[in-house]
N, C-alpha and C positions, 0 to 999 in steps of 0.2 A: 707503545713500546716502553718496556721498562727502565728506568731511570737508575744505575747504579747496579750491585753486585745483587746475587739474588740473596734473599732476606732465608736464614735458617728456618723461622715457623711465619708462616702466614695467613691469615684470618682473616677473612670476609664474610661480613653479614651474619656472625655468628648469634643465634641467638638456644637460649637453654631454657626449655620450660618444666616445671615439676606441677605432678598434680598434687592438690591439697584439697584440705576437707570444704573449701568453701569455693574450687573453681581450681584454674589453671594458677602457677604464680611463675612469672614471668621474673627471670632469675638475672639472664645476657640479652642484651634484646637489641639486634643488628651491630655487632661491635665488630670494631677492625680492630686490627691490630699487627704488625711487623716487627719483630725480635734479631737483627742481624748476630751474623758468626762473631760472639766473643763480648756479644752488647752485655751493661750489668742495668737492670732493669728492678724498679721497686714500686710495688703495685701497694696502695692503701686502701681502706674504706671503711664503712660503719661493717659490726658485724650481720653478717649475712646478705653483704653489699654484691657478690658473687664469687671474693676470693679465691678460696676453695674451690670452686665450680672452675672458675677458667684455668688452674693450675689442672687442676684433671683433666679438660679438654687436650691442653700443653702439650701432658703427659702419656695422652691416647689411652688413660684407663677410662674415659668416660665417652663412647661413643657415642649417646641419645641427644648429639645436637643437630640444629638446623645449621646450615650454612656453609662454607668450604674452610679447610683445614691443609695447607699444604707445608708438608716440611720435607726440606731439600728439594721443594719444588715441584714435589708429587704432592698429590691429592692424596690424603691418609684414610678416606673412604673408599676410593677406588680403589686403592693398594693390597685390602684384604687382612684380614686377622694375622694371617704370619707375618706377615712384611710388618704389620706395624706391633708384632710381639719382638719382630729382631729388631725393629727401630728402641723399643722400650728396655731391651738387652741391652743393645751394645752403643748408643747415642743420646738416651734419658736417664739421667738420675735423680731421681725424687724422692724427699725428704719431707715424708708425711706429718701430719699433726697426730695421728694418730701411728706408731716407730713402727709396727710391723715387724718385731723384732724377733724372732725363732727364740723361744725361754729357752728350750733344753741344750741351746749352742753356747758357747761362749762368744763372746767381743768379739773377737778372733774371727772364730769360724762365722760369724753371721756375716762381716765385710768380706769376707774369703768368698761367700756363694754366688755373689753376682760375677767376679771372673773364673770361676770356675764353672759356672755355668756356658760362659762364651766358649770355654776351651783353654783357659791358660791353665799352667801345669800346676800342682798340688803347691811346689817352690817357686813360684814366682806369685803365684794367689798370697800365699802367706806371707809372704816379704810386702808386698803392696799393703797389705792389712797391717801388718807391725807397726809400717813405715807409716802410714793414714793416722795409727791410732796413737804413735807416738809423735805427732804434730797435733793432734789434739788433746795432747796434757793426758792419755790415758794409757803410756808402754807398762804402768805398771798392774796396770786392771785388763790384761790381753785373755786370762784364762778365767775371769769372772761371766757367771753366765748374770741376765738381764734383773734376776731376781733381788741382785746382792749387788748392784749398781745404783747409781741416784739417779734420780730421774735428771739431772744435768747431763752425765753419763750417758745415758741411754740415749741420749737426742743427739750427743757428741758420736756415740756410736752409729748410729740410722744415719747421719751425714759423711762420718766415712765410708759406711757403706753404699750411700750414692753416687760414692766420689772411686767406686773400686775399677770401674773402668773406662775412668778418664770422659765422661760424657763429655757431648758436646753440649750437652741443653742439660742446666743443673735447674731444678724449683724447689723453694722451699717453700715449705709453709707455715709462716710465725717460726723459724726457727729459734729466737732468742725467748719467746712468751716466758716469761717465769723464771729463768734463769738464773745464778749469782754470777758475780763477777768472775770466777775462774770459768766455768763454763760458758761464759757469754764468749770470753776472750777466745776458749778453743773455738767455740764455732767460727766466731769472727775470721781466726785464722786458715780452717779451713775452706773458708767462704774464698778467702784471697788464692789461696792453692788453685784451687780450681779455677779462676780469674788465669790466674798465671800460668794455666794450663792449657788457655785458649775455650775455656767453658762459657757460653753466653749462660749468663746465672739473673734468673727471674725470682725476686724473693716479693711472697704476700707479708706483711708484716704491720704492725701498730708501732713499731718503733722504727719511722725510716731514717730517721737521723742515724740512725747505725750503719746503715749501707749505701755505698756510694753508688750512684748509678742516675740514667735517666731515672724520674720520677710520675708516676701516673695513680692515678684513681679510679675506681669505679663510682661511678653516681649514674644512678637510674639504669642498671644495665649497659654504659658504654666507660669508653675510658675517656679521661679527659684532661688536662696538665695539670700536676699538681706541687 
């Protein structure tokens, strides 16, 4: 019997294999793992320790692993492509290393597409995106499209747009890499938003002394305290 409330994502025996040119490369290899509702979590490790890899698994964009995957207590394999595209709608927001960002949209409209794809109405998507990008030091860059941004900008942008409809499960990945100081600080802030929002927020990062949160690492394929 289970000990306490049920845990928002949960892992078992996870493991992720990629083929390469010289054999299998074993990436996750039997990891557990339990993320409760509202936990702040900060995953370290050498590059190519599997960071990246388990925030995809998280996220349900990457489904070629072995193992069980339950979030809200479903099995996200058993659940089928739709259930886990509405899971990835309206309960994930992920905040790639690589932005994903629509060039021909503005700031604006890019954080605008995630609730208006749920259903929220043209005026309340854009108020959420003002409101997002004006706590991230950007109300004055609302109708700059991605090309005529800094690359701080942009990353400050892909985070409020993870954040457009209130996930429950925020990941980022290396959110601060590279950063200055004004933009470190938006992210930071919207990192806390969403905290204060009730978002269990998992950040992969080289800089964890920036985020507060349990602490963990990858070594060798599992996690282990760090």
């Amino acid at each position: 019997m289970q000990d306490g409330p049920e845990p928002l994502c949960r892992l078992r025996g996870l493991r992720r294999v990629y083929p390469g040119p010289d054999g299998p490369v074993k990436v996750l290899a039997g990891l557990d793992l339990d993320v409760q509702v509202g936990e702040r979590m900060v995953v370290t490790g050498a590059s190519g320790a599997g960071k990246t890899t388990l925030l995809s698994v998280l996220g349900m964009v990457d489904p070629g692993f072995e193992g069980v995957y339950a979030f809200r207590g479903e099995d996200t394999r058993a659940a089928g492509e739709r259930r886990r595209s509405r899971w990835r709608l309206q309960d994930v927001g992920y905040a790639f290393q690589d932005l994903h960002l629509v060039p021909s949209l503005s700031a604006e409209e890019n954080v605008r597409l995630p609730a208006e794809a749920r259903g929220a109405s043209a005026e309340e998507a854009k108020e959420r995106a003002a409101r997002l990008l004006e706590a991230a030091g950007l109300g004055h860059r609302l109708h700059h499209r991605p090309a005529s941004l800094s690359g701080g900008e942009r990353r400050r942008t892909a985070l409020a747009r993870a954040l457009a409809n209130r996930p429950a499960l925020l990941l980022l990945d290396e959110p601060t890499d590279g950063l200055d100081a004004v933009s470190r600080e938006g992210v930071l802030g919207l990192v806390d938003q969403a905290g204060a929002e009730g978002a269990a927020v998992v950040v992969a990062t080289h800089e964890p002394e920036l985020f507060p949160g349990r602490r963990l690492a990858l070594d060798g394929g599992r996690l282990v305290p760090s």
